[in-house]
N, C-alpha and C positions, 0 to 999 in steps of 0.2 A: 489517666495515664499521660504522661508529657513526651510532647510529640516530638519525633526523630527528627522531621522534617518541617521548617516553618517557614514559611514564605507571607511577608506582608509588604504591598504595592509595589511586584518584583517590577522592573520596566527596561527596555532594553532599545534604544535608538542607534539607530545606523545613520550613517553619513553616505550619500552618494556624490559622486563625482567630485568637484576640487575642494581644497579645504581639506580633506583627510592628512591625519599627521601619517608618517610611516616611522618607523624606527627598525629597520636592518640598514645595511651600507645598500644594498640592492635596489630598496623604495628609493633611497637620497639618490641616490642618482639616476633613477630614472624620473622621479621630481624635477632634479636640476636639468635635465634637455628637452621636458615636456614643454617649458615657454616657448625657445626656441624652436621646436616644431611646431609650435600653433603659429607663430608667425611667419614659419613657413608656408606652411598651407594655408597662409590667411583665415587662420579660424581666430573664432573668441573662445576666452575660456571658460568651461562650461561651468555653467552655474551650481551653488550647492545648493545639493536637496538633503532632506533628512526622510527617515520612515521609524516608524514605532513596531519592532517587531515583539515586541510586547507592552502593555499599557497595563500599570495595576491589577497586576496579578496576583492574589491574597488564598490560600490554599493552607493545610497542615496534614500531616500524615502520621499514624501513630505507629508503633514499631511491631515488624509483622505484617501489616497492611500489603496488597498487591492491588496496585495504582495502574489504572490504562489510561493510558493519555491518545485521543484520536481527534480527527480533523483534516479537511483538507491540508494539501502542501501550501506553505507559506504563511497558514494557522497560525506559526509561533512554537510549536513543539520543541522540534529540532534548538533553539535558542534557547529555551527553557531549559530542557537538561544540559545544556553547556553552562550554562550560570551555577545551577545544582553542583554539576562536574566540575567546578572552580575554573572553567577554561576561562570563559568569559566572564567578565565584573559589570556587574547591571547597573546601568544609567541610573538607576533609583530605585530606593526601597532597599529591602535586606532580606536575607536569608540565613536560616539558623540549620544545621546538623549535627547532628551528634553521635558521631560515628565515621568508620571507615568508609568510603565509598568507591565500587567498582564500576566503574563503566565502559562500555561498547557502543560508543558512538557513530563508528565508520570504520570502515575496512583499515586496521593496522592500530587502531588509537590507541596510544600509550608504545605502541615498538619500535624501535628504533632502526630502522633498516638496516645498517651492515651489521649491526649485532646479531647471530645465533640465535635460532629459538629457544635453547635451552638458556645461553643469555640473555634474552628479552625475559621468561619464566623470572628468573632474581630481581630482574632487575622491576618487574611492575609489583613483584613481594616486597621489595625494600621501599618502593613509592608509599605503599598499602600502611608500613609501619612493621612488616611481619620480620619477623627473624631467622636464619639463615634455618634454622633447625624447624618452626614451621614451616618452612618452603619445603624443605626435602620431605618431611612429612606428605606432601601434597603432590608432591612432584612426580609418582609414577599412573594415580588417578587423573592428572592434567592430562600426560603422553598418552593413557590409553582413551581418554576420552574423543581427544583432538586426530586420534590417529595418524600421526604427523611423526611417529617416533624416528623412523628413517631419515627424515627431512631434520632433525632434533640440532647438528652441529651445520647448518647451509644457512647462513646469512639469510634472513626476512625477506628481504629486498628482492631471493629467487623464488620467494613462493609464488604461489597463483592464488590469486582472491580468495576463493573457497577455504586453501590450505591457511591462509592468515584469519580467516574470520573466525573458524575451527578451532585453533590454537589461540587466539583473542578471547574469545568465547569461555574457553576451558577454564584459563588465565581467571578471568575475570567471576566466574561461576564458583571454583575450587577454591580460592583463597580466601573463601571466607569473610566479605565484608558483611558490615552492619548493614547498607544500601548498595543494592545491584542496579545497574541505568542501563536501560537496554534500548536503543534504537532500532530503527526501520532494518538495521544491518542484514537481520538475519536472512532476509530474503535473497542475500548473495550466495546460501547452502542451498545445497540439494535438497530433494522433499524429507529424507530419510534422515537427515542432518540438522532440520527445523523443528522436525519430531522429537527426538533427541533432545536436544534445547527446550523444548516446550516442557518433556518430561522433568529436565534437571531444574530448570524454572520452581515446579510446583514441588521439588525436594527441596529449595532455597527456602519457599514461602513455607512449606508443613515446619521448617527449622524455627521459622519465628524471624526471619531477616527479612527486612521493607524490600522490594521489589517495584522498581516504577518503570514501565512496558510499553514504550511506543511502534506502534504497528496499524496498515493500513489493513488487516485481517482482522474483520472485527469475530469471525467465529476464534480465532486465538485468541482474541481480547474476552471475549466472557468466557471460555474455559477456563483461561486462566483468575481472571482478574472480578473481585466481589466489588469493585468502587473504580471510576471511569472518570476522565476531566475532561470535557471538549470545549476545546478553544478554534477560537473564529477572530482570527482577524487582530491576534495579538492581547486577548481576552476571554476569561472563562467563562463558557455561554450557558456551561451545568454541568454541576457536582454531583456526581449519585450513586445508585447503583448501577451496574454496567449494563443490564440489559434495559434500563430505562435511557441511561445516556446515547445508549446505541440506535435503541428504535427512534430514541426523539432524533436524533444525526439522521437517519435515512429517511425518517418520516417526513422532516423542514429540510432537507438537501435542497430541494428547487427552492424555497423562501430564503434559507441561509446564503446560498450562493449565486444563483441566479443563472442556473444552468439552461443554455439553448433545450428549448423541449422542441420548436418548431425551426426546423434548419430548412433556409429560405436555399436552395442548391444552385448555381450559376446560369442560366440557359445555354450555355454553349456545350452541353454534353453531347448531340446528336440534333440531325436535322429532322430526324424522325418522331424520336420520343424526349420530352425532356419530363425530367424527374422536377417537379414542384416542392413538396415536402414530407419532413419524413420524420416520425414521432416515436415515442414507445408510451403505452398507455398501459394502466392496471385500477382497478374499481374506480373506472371511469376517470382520472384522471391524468392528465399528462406529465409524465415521472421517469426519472435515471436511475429509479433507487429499486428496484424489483424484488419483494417478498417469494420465494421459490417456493413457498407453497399456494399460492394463487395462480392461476391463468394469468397470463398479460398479454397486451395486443402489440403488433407492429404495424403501423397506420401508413398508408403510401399515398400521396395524389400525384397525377402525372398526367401528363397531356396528351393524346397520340396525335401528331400533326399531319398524318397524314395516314391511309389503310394501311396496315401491315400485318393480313393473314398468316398464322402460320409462328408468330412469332410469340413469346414466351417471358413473363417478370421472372426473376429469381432471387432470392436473397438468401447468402450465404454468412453466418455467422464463426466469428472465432474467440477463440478466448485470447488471455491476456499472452499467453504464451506462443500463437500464429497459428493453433491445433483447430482447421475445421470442426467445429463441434456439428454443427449439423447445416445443411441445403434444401432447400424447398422453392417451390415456383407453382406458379399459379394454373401450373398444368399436372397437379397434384389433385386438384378438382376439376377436371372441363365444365367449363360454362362455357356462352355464349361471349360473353365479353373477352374471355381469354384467346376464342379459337379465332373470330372474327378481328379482331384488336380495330373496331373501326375507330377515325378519325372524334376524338373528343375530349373533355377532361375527365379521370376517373377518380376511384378512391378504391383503393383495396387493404382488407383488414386481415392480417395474419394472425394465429391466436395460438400461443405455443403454450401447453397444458402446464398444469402442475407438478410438483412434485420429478421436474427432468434435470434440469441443469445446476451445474455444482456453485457453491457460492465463489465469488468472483467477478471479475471486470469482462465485458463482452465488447466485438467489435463488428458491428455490420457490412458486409456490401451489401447495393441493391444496384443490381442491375437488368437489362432486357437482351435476350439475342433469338436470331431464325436457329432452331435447334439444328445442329452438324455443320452450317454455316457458317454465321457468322455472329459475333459477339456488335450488339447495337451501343450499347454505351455498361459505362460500372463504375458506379461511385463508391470510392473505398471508404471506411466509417463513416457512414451517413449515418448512422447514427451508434450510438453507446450508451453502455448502462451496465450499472451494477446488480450483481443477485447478491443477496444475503441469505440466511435461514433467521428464523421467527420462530422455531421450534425451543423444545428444550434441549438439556445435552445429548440425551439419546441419538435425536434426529439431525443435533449439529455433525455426531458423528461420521458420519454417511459421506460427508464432503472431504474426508481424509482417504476414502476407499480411492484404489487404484481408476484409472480412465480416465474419461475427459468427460459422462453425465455420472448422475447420482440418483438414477430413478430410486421411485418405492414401489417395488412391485408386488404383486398379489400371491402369497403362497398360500395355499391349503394344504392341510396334511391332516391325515387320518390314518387309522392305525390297521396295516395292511391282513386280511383275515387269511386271505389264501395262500400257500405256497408259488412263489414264481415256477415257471418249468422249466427245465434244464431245456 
């Protein structure tokens, strides 16, 4: 089958600092008194650098296909479907399409702000190539989808984020192109508004129309998505299937990126205790990447510099959202090390079960205080990490349920022989 989408050694260089050409009236003159200011403040002027936000990028997609593109920020994603999206024109190589292409880049992309939203709706149909009469065709499924009908004649420009991604969204989903390009965007909706999206997504893909889906939720990215690209560093690191591309992403996170595992903390927290180092561990390893179905450990060492009876560790986690997810302190076991707290170095090992926390980005404190007293020191994310699931879809589902964990808890049920009594 010949491919929708063909990209051979797409590449894409940025220029930093002098040297950029501008072309508005706005750039030229702020160009023309940038000299004049460096000689005022006695500066030089700064040197040109370049960066490759992407290098020889060679990929195809055949039509039909739903593409996850994942990666850390600064990967090259983001740049990539703006080449795709004809925003931007690649420093080298090419790119072939064959078809219409809808995209949702960022909050408003394609609207024009004092236009109407019912005039933005024409006006991103007539970009598309559609015809006044497929637009209306589309045009009452857009409004009910985006829910925005009230807002339908108020200028862009007064919506609020949510209310423009919605109607972007709708826009770009309803009209039917050949390729949908969907960014990071969605995460500007509400949970129930992501849902939504996800569904209409996979009515885009059952149609037979390319889909290519970037998102830092890798459980959306294999729901939706049967083939995966992760790019590092402005280059495709592996093509595949999505849950191979994904596990190898979280499995080489620490080798790919080179993420702090052991965070060396300041000594000036307290005169008392100062906090040393602070790890997250799982099958023995030191790792940011956390399988939700295993145990994993939170590793502390810490000095107590001098007796401090009486006093207590705690470490409080949250998610990406600032939702205490859960608290514990090492007065959740009494030992001896904890009640006495004498003068020495220690290590203490947290071990937070399986099968609890939803997949997503976590944020640590760790800190010490005399319980009703007084707080001795608290270091805010000392450490981070992500949870995934490793299950199949079944059990990816569980991470949609409502809350802030995702246990799997134990039912039994048997079939009741006696009548209850009134």
């Amino acid at each position: 089958m010949k491919p929708i989408i063909r990209a051979e050694n797409l590449s894409k260089q940025y220029h930093i600092g002098a040297g950029v050409r501008h072309t508005s009236l706005r750039d030229a003159v702020a160009e023309s008194l940038r000299a004049p200011l460096q000689r005022l403040m006695n500066g030089k002027p700064a040197a040109q650098e370049t960066i490759w936000a992407l290098r020889d990028v060679s990929f195809s997609v055949t039509p039909g296909e739903v593409i996850g593109i994942i990666g850390r920020n600064g990967a090259g994603k983001s740049t990539l479907l703006k080449i795709l999206s004809r925003i931007t024109k690649p420093s080298g190589g090419w790119v072939s399409l064959s078809g219409r292409v809808g995209s949702l880049l960022e909050v408003g992309t394609g609207f024009h702000a004092e236009l109407t939203g019912r005039e933005n709706i024409f006006l991103n149909g007539a970009i598309l190539g559609m015809s006044k009469r497929e637009i209306d065709n589309k045009f009452d499924e857009i409004i009910a989808f985006a829910e925005t009908e009230q807002f339908l004649d108020t200028p862009v420009k007064h919506y609020s984020s949510g209310m423009t991604v919605r109607l972007a969204f709708a826009v770009a989903a309803h009209l039917e192109p050949e390729i949908l390009i969907i960014d990071e965007v969605l995460a500007v909706g509400d949970i129930a508004f992501q849902k939504k999206c996800l569904g209409k997504m996979n009515e885009v893909a059952k149609a037979g129309r390319t889909v290519l889906f970037v998102s830092h939720d890798l459980n959306a990215v294999n729901a939706l998505c049967e083939r995966s690209l992760l790019l590092h560093e402005g280059a495709i690191v592996l093509d595949g299937p999505t849950r191979e591309v994904s596990a190898h992403y979280l499995d080489t996170t620490n080798k790919l990126y080179s993420p702090i595992t052991w965070v060396d903390l300041p000594r000036e927290n307290s005169a008392e205790i100062e906090l040393r180092a602070a790890t997250v561990r799982q099958r023995g390893e030191n790792t940011t990447a956390i399988d939700c179905r295993h145990d994993f450990t939170i590793s502390l060492v810490y000095e107590n510099l001098k007796s401090l009876p009486g006093s207590r560790f705690f470490i409080l986690v949250r998610n990406a959202k600032g939702d205490v997810v859960f608290g514990t302190s090492d007065y959740d076991v009494i030992t001896p090390e904890a009640t006495d707290r004498r003068p020495g170095t220690f290590r203490s090992e947290i071990t937070v079960p399986a099968n609890i926390l939803k997949a997503g980005s976590y944020y640590a404190t760790i800190g010490a205080d005399i319980k009703n007293e007084r707080v001795i020191f608290a270091e805010n994310d000392a450490v981070q990490f992500e949870v995934y699931e490793s299950g199949d879809d079944t059990l990816a589902e569980r991470h949609r349920r409502v809350g802030v964990i995702a246990p799997l808890l134990k039912w039994e049920t048997s079939e009741a022989t006696a009548k209850p009594q009134s």
